[in-house]
N, CA, C and O atoms as a Maestro MAE file, in Angstrom:
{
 s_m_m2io_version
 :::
 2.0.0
}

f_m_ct {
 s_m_title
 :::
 protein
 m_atom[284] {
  # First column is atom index #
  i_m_mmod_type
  r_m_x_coord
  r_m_y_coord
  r_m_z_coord
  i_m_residue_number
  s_m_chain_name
  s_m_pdb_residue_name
  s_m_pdb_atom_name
  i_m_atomic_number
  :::
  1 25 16.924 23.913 6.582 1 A "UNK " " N  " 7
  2 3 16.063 23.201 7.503 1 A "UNK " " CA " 6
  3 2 16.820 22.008 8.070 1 A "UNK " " C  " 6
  4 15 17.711 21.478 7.407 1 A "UNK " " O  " 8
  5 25 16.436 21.512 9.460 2 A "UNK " " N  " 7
  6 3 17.384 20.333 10.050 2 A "UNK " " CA " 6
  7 2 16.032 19.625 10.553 2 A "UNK " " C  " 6
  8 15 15.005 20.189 10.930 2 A "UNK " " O  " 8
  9 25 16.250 18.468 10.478 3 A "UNK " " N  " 7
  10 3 15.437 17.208 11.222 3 A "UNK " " CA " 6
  11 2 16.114 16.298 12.514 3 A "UNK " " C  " 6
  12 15 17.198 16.512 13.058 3 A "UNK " " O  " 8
  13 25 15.608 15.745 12.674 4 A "UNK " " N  " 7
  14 3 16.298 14.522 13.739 4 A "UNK " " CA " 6
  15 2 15.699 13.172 12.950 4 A "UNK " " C  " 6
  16 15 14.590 13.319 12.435 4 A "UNK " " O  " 8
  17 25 16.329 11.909 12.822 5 A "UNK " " N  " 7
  18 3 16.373 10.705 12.802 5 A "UNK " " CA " 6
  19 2 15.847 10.329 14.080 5 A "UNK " " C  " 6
  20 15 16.404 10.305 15.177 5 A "UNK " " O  " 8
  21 25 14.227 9.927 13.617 6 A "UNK " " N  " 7
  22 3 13.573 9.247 15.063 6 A "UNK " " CA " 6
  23 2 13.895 7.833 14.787 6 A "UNK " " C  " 6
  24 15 14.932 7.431 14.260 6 A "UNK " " O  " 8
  25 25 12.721 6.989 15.269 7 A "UNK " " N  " 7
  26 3 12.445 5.423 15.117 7 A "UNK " " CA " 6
  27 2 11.490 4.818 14.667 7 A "UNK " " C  " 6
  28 15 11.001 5.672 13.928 7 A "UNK " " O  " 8
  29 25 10.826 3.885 14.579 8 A "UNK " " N  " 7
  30 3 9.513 3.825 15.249 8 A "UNK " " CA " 6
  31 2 9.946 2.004 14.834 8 A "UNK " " C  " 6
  32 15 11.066 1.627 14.489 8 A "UNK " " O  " 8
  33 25 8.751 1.145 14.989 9 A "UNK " " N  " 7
  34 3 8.803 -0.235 15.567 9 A "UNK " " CA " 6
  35 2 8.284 -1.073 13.907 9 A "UNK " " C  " 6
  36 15 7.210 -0.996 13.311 9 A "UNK " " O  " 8
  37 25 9.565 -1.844 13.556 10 A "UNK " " N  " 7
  38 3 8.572 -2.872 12.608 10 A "UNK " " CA " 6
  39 2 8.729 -4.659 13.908 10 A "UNK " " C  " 6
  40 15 9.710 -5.054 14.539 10 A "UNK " " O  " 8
  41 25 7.324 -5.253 13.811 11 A "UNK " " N  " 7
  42 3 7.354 -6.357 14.473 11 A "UNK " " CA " 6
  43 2 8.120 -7.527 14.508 11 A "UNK " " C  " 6
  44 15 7.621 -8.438 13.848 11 A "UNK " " O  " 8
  45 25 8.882 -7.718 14.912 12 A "UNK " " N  " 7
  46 3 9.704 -9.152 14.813 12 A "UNK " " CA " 6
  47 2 9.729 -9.469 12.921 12 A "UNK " " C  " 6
  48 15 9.419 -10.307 12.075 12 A "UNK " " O  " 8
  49 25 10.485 -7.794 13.134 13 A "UNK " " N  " 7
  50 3 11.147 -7.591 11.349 13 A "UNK " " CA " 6
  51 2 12.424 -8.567 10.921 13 A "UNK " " C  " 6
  52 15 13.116 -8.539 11.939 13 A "UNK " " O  " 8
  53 25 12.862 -9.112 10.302 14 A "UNK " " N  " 7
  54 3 13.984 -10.250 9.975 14 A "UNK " " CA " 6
  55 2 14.764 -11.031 11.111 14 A "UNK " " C  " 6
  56 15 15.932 -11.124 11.491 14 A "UNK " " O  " 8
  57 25 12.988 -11.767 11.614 15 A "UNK " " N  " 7
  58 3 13.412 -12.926 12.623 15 A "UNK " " CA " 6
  59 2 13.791 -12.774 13.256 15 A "UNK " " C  " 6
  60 15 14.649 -13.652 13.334 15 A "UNK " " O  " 8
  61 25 13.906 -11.872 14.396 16 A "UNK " " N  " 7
  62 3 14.451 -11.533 15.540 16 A "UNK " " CA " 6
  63 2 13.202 -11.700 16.727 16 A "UNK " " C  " 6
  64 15 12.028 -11.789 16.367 16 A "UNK " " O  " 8
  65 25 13.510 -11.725 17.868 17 A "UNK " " N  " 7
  66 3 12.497 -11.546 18.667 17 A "UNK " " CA " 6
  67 2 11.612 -10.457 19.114 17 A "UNK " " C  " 6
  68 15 12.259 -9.599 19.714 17 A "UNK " " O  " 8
  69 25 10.514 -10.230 19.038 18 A "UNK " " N  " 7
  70 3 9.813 -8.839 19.520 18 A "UNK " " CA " 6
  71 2 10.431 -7.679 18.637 18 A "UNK " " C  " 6
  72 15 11.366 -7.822 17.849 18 A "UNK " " O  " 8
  73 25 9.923 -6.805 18.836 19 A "UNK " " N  " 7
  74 3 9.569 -5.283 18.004 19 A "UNK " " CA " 6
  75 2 11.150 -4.790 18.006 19 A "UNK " " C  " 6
  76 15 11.824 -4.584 19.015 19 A "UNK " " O  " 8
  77 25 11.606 -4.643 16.535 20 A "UNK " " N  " 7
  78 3 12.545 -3.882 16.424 20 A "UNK " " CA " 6
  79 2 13.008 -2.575 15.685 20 A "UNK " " C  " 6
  80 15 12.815 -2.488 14.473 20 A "UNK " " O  " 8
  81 25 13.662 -1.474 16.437 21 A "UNK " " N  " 7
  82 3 13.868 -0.379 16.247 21 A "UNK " " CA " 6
  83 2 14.551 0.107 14.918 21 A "UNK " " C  " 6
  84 15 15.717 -0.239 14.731 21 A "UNK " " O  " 8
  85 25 13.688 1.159 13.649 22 A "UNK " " N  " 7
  86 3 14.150 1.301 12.511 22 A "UNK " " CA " 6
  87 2 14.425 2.651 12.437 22 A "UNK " " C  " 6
  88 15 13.938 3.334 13.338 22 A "UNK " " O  " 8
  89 25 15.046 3.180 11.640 23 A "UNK " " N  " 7
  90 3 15.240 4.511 11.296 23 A "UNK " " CA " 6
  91 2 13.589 5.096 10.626 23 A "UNK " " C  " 6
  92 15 12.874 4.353 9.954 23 A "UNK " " O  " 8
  93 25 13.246 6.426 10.949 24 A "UNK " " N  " 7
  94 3 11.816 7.263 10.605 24 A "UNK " " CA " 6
  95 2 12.835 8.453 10.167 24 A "UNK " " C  " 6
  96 15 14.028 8.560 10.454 24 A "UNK " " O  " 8
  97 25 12.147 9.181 9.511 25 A "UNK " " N  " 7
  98 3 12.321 10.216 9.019 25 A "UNK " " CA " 6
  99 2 11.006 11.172 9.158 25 A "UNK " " C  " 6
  100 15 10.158 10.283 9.234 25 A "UNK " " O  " 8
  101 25 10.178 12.545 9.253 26 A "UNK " " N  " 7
  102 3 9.284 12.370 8.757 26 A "UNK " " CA " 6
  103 2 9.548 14.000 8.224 26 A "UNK " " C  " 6
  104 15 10.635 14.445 8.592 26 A "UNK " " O  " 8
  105 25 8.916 14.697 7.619 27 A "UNK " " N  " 7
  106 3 8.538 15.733 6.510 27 A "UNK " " CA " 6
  107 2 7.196 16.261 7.034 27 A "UNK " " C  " 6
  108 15 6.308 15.470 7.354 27 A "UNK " " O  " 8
  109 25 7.025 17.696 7.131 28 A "UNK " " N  " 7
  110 3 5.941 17.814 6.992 28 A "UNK " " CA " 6
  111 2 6.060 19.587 6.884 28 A "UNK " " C  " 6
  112 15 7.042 20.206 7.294 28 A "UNK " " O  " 8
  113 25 4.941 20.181 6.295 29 A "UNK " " N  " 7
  114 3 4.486 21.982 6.403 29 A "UNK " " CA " 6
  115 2 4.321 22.291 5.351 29 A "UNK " " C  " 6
  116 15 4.177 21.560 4.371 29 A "UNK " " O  " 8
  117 25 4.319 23.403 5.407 30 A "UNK " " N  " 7
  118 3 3.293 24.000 4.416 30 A "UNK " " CA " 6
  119 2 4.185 24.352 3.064 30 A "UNK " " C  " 6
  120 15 3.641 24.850 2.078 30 A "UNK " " O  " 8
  121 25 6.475 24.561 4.154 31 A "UNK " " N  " 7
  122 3 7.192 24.457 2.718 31 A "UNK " " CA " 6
  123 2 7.271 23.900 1.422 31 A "UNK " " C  " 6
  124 15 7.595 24.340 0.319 31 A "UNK " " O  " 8
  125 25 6.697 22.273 2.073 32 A "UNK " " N  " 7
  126 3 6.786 21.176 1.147 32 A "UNK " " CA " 6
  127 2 6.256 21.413 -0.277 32 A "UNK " " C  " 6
  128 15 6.803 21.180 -1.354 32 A "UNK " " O  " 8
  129 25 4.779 22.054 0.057 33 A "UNK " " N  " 7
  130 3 3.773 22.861 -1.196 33 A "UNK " " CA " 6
  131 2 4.529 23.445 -1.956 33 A "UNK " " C  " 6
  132 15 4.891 23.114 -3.085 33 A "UNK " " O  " 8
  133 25 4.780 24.301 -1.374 34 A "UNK " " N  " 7
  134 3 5.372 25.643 -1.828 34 A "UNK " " CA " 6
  135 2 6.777 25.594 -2.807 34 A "UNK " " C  " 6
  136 15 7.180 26.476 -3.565 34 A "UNK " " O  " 8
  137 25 7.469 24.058 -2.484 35 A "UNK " " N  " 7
  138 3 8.347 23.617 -3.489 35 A "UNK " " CA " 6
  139 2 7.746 22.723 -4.898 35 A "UNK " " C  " 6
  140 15 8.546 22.351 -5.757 35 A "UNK " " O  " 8
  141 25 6.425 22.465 -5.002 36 A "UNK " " N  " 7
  142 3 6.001 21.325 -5.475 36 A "UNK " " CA " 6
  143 2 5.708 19.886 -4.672 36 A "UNK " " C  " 6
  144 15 5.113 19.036 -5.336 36 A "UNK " " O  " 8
  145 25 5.970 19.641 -3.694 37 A "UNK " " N  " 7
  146 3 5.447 18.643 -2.980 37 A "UNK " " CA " 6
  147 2 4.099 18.608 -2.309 37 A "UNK " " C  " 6
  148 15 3.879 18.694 -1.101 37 A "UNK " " O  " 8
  149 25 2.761 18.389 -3.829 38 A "UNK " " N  " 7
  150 3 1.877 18.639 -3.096 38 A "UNK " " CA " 6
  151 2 0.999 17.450 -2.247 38 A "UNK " " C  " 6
  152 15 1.243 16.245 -2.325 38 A "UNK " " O  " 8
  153 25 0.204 17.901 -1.635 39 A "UNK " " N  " 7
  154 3 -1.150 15.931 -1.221 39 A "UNK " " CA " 6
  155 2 -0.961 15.692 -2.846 39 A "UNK " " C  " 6
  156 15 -1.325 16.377 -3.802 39 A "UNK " " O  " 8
  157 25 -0.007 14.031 -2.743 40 A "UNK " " N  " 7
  158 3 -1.318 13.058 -3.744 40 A "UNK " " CA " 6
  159 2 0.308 13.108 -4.668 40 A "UNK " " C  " 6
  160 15 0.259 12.452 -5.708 40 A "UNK " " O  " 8
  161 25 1.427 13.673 -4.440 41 A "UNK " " N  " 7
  162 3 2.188 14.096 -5.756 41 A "UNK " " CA " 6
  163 2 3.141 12.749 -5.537 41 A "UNK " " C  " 6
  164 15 3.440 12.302 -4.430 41 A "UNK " " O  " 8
  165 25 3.565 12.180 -6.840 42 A "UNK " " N  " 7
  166 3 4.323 11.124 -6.509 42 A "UNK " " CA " 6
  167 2 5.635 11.511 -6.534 42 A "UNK " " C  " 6
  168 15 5.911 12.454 -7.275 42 A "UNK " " O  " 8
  169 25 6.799 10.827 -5.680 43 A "UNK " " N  " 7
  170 3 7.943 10.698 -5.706 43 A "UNK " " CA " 6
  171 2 9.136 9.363 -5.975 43 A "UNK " " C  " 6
  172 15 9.198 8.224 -5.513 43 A "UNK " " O  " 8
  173 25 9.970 10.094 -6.904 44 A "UNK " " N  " 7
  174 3 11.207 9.393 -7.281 44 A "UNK " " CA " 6
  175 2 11.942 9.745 -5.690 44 A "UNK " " C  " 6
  176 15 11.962 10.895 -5.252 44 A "UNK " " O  " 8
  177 25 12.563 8.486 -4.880 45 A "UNK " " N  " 7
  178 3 13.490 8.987 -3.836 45 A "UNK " " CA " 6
  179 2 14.431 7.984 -4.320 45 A "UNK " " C  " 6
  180 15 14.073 6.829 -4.552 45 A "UNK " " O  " 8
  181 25 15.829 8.470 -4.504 46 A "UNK " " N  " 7
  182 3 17.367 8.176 -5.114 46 A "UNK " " CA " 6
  183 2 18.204 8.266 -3.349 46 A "UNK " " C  " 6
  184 15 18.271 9.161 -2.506 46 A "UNK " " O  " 8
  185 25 18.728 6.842 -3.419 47 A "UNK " " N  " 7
  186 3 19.235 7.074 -1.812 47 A "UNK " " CA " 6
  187 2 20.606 6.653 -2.409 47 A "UNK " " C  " 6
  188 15 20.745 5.842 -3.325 47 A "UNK " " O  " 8
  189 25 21.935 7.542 -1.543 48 A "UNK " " N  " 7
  190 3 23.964 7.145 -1.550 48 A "UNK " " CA " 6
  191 2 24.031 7.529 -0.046 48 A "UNK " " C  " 6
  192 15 23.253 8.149 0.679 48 A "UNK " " O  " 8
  193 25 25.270 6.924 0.170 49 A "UNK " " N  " 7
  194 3 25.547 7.433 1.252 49 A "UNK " " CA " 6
  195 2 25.499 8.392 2.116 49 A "UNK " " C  " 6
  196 15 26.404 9.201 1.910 49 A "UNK " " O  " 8
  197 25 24.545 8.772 3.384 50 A "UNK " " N  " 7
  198 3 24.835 10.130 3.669 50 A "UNK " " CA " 6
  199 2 23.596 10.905 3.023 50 A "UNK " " C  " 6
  200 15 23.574 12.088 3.365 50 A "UNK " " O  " 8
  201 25 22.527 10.506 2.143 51 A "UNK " " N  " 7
  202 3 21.741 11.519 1.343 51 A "UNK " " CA " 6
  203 2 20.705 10.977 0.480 51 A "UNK " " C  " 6
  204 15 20.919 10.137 -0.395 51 A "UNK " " O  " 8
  205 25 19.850 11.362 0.690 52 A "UNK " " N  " 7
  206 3 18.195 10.868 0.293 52 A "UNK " " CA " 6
  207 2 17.886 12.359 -0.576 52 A "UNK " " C  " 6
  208 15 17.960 13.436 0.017 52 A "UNK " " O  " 8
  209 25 17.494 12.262 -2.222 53 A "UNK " " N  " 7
  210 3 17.242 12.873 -3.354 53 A "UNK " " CA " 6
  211 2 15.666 12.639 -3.041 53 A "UNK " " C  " 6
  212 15 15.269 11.543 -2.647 53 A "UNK " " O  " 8
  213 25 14.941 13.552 -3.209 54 A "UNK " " N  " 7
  214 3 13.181 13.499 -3.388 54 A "UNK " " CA " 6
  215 2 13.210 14.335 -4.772 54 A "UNK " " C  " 6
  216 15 13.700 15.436 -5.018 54 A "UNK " " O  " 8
  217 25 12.569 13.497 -5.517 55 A "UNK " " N  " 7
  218 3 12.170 14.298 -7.132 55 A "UNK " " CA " 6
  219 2 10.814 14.538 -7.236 55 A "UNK " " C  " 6
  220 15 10.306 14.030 -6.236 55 A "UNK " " O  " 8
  221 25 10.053 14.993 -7.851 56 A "UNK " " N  " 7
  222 3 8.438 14.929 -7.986 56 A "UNK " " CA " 6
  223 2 8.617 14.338 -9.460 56 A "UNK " " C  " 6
  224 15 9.397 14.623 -10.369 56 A "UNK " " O  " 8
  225 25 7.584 13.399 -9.337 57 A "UNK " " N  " 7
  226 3 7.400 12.723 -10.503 57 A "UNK " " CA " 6
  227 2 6.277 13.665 -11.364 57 A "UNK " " C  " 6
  228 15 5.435 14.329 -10.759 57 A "UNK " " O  " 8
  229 25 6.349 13.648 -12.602 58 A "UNK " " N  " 7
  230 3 5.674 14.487 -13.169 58 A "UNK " " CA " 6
  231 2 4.243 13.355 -13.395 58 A "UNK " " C  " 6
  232 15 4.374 12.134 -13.308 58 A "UNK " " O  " 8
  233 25 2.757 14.124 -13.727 59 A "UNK " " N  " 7
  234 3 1.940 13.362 -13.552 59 A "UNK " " CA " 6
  235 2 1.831 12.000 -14.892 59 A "UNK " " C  " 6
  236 15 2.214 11.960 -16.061 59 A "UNK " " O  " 8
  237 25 1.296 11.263 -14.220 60 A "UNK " " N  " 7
  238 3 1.043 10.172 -15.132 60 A "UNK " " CA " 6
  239 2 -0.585 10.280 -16.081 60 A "UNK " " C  " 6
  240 15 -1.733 10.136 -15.659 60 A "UNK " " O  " 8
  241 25 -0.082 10.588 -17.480 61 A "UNK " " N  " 7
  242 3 -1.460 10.456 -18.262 61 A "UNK " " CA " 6
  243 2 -2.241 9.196 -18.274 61 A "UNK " " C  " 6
  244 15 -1.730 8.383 -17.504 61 A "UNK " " O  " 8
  245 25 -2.920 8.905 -18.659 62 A "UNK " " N  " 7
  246 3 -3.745 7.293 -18.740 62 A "UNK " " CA " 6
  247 2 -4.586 7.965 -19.673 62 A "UNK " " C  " 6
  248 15 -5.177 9.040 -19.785 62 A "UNK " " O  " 8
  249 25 -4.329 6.464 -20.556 63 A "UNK " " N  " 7
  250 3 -5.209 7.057 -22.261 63 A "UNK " " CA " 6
  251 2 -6.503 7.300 -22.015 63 A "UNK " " C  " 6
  252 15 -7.018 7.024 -20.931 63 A "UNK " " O  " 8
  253 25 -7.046 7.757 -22.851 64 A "UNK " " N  " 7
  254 3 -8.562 7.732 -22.941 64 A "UNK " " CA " 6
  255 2 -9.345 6.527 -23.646 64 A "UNK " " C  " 6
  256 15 -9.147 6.238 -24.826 64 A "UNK " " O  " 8
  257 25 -9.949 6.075 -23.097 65 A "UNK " " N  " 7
  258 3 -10.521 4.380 -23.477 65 A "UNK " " CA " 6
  259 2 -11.373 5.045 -24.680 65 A "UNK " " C  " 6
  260 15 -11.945 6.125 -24.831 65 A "UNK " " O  " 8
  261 25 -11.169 3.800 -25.520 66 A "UNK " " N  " 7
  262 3 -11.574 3.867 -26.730 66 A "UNK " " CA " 6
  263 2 -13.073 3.439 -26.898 66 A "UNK " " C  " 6
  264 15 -13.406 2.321 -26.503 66 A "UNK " " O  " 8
  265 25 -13.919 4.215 -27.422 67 A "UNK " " N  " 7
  266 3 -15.495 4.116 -27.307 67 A "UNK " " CA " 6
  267 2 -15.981 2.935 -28.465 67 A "UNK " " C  " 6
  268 15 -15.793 2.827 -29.676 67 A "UNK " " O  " 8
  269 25 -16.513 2.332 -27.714 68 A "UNK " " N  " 7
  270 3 -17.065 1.244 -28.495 68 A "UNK " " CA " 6
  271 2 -18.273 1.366 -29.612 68 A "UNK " " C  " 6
  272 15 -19.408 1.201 -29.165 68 A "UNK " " O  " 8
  273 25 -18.170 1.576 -30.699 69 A "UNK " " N  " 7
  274 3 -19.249 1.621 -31.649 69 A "UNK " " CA " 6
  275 2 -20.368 0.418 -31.685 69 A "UNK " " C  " 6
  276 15 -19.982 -0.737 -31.866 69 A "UNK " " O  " 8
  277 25 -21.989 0.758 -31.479 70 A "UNK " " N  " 7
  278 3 -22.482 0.127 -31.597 70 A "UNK " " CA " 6
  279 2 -23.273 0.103 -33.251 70 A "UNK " " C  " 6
  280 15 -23.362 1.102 -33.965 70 A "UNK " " O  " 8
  281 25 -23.808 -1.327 -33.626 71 A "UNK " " N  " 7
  282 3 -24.308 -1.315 -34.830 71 A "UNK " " CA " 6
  283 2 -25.685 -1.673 -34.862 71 A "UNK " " C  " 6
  284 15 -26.290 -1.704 -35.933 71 A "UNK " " O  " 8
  :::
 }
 m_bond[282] {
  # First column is bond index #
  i_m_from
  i_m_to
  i_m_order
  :::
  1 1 2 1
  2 2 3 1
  3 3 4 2
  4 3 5 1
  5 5 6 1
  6 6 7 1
  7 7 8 2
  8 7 9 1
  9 9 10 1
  10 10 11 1
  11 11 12 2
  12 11 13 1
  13 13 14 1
  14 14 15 1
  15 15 16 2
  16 15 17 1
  17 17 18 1
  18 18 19 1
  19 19 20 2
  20 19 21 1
  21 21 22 1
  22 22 23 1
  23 23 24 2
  24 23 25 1
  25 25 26 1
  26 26 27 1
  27 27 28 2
  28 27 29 1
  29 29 30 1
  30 30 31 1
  31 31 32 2
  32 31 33 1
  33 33 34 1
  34 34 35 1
  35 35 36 2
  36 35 37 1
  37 37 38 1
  38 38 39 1
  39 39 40 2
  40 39 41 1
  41 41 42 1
  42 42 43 1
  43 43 44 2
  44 43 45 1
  45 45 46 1
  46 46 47 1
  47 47 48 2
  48 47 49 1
  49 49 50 1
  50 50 51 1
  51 51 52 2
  52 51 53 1
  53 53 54 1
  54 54 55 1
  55 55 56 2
  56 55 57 1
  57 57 58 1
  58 58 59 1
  59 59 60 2
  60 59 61 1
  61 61 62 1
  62 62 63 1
  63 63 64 2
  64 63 65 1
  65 65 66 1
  66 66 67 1
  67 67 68 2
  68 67 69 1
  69 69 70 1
  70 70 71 1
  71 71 72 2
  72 71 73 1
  73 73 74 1
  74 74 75 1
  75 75 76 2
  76 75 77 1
  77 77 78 1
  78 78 79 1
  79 79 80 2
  80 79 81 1
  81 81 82 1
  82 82 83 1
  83 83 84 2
  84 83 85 1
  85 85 86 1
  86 86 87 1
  87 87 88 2
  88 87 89 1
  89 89 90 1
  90 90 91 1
  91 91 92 2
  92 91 93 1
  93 93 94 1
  94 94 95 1
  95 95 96 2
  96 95 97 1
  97 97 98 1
  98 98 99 1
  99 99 100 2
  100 99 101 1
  101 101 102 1
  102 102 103 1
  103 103 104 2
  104 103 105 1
  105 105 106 1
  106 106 107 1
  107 107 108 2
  108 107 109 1
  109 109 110 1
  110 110 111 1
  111 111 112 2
  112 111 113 1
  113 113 114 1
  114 114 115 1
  115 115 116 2
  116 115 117 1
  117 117 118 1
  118 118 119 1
  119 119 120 2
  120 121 122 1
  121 122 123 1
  122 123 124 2
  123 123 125 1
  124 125 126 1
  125 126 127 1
  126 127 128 2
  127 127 129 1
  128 129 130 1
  129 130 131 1
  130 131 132 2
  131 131 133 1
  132 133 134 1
  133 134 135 1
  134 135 136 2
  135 135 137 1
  136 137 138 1
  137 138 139 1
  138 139 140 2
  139 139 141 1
  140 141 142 1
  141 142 143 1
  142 143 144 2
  143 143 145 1
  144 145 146 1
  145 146 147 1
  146 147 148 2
  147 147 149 1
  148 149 150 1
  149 150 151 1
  150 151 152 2
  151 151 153 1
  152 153 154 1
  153 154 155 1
  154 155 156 2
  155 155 157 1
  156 157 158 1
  157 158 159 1
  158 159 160 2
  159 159 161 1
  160 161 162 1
  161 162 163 1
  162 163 164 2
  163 163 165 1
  164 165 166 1
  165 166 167 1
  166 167 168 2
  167 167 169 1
  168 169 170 1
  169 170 171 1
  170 171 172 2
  171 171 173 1
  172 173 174 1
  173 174 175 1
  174 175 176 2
  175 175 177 1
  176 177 178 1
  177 178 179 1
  178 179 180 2
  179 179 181 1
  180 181 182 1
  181 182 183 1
  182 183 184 2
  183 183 185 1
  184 185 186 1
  185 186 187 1
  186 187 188 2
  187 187 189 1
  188 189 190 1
  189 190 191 1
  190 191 192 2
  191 191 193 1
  192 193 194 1
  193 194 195 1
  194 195 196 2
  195 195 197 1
  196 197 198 1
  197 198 199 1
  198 199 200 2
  199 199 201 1
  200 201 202 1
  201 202 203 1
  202 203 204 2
  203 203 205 1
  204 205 206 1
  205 206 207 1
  206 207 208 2
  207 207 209 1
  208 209 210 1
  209 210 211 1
  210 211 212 2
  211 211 213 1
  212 213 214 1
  213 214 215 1
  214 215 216 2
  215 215 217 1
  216 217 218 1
  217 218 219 1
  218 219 220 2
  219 219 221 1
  220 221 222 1
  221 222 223 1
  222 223 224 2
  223 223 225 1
  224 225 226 1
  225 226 227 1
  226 227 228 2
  227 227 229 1
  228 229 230 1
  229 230 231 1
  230 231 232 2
  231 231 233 1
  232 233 234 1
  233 234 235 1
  234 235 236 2
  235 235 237 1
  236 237 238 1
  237 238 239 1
  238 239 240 2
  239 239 241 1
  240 241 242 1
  241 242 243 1
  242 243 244 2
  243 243 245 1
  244 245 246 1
  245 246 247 1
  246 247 248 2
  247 247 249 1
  248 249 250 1
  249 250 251 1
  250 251 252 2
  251 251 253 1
  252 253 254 1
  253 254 255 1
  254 255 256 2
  255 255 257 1
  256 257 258 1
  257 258 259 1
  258 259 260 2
  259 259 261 1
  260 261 262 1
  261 262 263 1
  262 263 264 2
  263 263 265 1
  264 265 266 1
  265 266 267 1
  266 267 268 2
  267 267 269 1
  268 269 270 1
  269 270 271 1
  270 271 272 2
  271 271 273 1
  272 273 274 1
  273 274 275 1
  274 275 276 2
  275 275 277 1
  276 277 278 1
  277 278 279 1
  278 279 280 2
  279 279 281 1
  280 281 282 1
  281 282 283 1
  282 283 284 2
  :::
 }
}
């Protein structure tokens, strides 16, 4: 698969005057699923020269709250 490097505008981003032009990337279809990249899935992104790593983070448990005994 190939993309293009668009733009898009952050506002008078590190003090400069008026709206300046950043690198966009964007991702999108139905492949993404189909690898594990689903709605809602979190990502590890690892950036070197030349190359952006996307990992799927595996899900995060959260304990189960501990029930309060009444007396």
């Amino acid at each position: 698969r190939q993309c293009t490097v668009s733009y898009t505008h952050y506002p008078g981003a590190h003090d400069h005057a008026g709206d300046q032009h950043v690198p966009h990337v964007r991702l999108s279809g139905l492949w993404l699923e189909q690898l594990g990249f689903a709605i809602g899935t979190k990502l590890r992104i690892t950036a070197s020269e030349g190359q952006l790593l996307m990992e799927v983070l595996p899900p995060v448990e959260t304990p189960a709250r501990a029930r309060s005994v009444r007396r």
